[in-house]
C-alpha positions in Angstrom: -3.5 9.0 -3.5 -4.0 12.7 -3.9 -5.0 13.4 -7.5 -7.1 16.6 -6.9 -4.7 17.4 -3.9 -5.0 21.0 -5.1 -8.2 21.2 -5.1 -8.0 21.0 -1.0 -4.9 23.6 -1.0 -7.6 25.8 -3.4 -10.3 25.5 -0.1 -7.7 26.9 1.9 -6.7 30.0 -0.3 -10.6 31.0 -0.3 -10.9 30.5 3.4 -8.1 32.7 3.9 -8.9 35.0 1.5 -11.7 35.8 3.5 -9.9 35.8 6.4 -7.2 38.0 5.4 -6.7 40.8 2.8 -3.6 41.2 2.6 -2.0 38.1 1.1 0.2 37.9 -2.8 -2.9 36.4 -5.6 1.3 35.1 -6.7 1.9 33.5 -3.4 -1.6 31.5 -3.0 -0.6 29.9 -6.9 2.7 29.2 -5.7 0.9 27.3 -3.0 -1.5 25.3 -4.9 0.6 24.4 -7.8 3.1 23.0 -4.7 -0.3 21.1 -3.7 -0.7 19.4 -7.0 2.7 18.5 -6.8 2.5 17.1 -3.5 -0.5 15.2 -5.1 1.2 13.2 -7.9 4.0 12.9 -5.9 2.2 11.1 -3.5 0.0 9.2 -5.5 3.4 7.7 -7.0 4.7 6.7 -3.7 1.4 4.5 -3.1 2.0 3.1 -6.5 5.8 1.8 -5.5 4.5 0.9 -2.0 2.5 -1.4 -3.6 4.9 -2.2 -6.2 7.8 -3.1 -3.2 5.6 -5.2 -1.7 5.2 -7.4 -4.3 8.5 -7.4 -5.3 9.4 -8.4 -1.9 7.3 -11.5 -1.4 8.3 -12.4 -5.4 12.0 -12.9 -3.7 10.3 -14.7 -0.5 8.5 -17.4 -2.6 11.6 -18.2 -4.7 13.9 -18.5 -1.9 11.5 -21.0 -0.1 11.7 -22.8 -3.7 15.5 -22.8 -4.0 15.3 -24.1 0.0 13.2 -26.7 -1.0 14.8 -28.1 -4.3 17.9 -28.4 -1.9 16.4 -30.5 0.4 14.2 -32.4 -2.0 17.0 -32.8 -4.8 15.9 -31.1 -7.9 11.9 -30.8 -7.1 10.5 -27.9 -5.0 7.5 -30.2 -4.4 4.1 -28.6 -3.4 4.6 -27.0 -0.3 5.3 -24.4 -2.7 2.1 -23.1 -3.7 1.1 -23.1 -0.4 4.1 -20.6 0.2 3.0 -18.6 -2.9 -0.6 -18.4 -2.0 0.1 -17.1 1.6 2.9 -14.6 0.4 0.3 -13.8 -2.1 -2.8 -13.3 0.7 -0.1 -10.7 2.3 0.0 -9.0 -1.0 -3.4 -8.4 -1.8 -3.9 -7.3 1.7 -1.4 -4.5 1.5 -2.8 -3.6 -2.0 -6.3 -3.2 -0.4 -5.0 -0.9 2.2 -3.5 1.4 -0.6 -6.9 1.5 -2.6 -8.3 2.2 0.5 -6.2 5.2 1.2 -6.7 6.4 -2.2 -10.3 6.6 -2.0 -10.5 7.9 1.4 -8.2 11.0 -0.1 -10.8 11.4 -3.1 -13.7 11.4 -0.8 -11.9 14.2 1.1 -11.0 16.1 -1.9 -14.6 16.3 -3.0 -15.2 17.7 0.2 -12.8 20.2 0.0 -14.2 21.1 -3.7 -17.6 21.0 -2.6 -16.6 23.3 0.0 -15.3 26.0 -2.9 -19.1 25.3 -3.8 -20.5 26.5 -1.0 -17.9 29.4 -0.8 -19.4 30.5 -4.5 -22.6 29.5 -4.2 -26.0 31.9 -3.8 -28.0 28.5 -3.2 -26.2 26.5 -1.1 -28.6 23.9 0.2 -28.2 21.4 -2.7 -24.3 21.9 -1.9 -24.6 21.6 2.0 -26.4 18.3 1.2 -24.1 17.0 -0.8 -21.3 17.7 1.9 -23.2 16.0 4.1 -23.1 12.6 1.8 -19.5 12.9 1.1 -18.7 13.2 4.7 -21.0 10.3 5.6 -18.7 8.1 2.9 -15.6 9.6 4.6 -16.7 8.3 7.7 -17.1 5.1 6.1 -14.0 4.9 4.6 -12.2 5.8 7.5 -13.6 2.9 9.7 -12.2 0.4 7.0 -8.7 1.7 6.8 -8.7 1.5 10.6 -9.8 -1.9 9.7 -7.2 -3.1 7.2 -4.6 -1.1 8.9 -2.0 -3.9 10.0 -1.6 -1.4 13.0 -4.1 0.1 15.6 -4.8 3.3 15.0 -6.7 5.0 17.5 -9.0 8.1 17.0 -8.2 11.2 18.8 -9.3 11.1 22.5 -9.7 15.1 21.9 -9.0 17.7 19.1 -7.1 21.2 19.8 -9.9 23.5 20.0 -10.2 25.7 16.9 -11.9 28.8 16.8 -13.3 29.7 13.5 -12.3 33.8 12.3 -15.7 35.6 13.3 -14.8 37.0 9.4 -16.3 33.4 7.8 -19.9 34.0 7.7 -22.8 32.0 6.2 -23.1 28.7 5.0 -19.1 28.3 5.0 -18.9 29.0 8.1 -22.2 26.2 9.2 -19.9 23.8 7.4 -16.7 24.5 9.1 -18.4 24.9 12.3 -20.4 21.9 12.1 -17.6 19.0 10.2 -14.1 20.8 11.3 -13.1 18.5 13.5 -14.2 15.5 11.3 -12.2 16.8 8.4 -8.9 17.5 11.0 -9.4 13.5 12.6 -9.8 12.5 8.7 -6.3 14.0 7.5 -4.7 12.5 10.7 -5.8 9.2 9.9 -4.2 9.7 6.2 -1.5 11.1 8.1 -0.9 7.9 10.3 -1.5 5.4 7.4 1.4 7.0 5.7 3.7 6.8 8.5 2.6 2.5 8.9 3.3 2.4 5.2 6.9 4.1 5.1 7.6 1.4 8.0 6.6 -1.4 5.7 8.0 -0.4 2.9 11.3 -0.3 4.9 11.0 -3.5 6.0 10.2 -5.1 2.6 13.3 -2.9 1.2 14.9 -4.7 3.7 13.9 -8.1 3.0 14.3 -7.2 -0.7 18.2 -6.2 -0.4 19.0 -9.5 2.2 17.3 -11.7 -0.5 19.2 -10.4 -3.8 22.4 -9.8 -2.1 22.0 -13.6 -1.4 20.9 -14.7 -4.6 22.5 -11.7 -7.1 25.7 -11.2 -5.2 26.9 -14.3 -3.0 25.8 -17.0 -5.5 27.5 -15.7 -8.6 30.4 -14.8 -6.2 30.5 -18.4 -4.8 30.6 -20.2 -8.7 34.1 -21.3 -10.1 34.1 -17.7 -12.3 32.1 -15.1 -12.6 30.2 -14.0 -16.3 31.5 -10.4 -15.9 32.9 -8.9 -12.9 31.8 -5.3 -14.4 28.6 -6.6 -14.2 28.7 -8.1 -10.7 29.9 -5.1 -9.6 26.8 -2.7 -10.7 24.6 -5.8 -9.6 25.8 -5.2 -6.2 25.8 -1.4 -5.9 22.1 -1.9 -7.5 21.0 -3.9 -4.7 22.5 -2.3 -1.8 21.0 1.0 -2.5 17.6 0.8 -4.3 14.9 2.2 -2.9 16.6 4.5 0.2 15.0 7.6 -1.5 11.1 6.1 -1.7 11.7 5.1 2.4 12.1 8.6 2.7 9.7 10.3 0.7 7.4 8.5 2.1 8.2 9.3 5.8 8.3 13.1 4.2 5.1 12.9 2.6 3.3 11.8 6.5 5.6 14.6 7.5 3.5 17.5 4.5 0.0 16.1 5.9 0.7 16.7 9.4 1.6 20.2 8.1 -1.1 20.9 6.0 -3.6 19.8 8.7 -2.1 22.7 10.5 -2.2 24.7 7.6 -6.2 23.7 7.5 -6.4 24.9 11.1 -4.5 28.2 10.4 -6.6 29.3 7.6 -10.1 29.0 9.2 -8.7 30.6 12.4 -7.4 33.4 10.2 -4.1 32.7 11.4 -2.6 31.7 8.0 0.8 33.3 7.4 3.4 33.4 4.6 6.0 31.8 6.2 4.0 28.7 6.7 3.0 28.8 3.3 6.7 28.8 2.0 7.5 26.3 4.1 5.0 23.9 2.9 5.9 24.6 -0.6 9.7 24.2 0.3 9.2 20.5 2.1 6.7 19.5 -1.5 9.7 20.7 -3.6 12.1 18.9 -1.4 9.9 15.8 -1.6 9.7 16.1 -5.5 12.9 15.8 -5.6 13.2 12.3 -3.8 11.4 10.9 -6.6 13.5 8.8 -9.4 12.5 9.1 -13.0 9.7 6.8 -14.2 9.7 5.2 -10.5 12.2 3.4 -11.1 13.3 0.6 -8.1 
């Protein structure tokens, strides 16, 4: 979801460069390589979001089979593709909510690099016009996740006022002044979308576990003897606690963007300080850390 994540974190080291003298060069690339991070990491997540949900409908369709060769003695008759084919209709659904997301958090990234642009820049008008088509797309985007979004989301009634440091001058500071509040309602809505997709995600862990347990642990436990009992036993310990971290790295990840948009606030107010920036990079590494090897579920 947040490939050039860093790019974002790098609008926000300029911003309060300007705004600020007296920071560590060492501490602002502490910060943005903790931004990158906090990119792939998340970008990962939406991958075994989508991944989970899959996974859990895969279970759904053949427990509706196994229910129906029961009742129908050895033919799971074809009811069953009808079962596959809505399971499947969820699928696709989530999975267009995720691509969604991710291109709503591109779109907002190249406004964020743009915005480094116009920082740099001696000509900014081609740059101020391109702002201006990336945030019309943003807009855009936004209105469809709010669309797809299983979940209402509501815009903000009313932003925080937020004063831009009289120390931003020039076409920066026509930018900020003129899209701030678009940019802030734009990371809230990412913001929100992750928090609906940690709760899915736990309930399709949930489904996931109820389903193998059933079919992985009570079945082979119910037969006259059991293959391997070693086996069994990892089977079950398997099941019962995959995927607990991804819930929560999730949840974590919602928690990063809600402190970064106040970390977006504090740096064109001027009120960016160290201890927020270690904190932000404290809660990526922490998040980092939730993630298995290879995303492995």
């Amino acid at each position: 979801m947040m490939k050039n994540f860093h790019k974002t974190l790098a609008v926000i080291v300029i911003i309060a460069t300007f705004t600020s003298g007296c920071r560590s060069t060492d501490e602002y690339k502490k910060f943005a390589e903790s931004g990158k991070a906090f990119a792939e990491t998340t970008n990962s997540l939406l991958d075994t979001a989508g991944q989970i949900k899959i996974k859990a409908t895969s279970e759904q369709v053949l427990k509706s089979r196994r229910d129906r060769i029961q009742v129908n003695g050895n033919k799971p008759a074809d009811g069953i593709v009808n079962t596959y084919n809505e399971l499947s209709e969820q699928d696709k659904k989530r999975l267009s909510l995720i691509n969604e997301l991710r291109k709503h958090n591109e779109l907002l990234q190249a406004y964020f690099s743009k915005l480094i642009e116009l920082a740099d820049s001696d000509s900014p008008v081609r740059t101020e016009k391109a702002v201006g088509n990336i945030t019309a797309q943003l807009e855009e985007s936004d209105s469809k996740l709010i669309n797809l979004s299983p979940i209402k989301i509501d815009k903000l009634p009313s932003v925080t006022q937020i004063v831009l440091d009289s120390r931003i001058n020039g076409s920066l500071r026509r930018e900020l002044e003129k899209r701030k509040y678009t940019i802030y309602q734009e990371i809230t809505t990412q913001e929100k979308l992750l928090k609906i997709i940690s709760k899915l995600v736990q309930e399709d862990v949930e489904t996931i576990q109820d389903l193998q347990e059933q079919r992985l642990v009570i079945e082979p436990l119910k037969s006259e003897s059991l293959d391997n009992e070693d086996t069994w036993i990892n089977t079950r310990l398997t099941v019962l606690t995959q995927n607990a971290d991804i819930i929560l790295a999730i949840d974590k990840a919602s928690n990063n963007l809600n402190k970064f948009k106040e970390l977006f606030v504090a740096s064109i107010e001027g009120e960016l300080t160290s201890k927020q920036l270690n904190s932000f990079i404290q809660e990526t590494n922490s998040l980092s850390a939730l993630i298995p090897e290879k995303n492995s579920h």
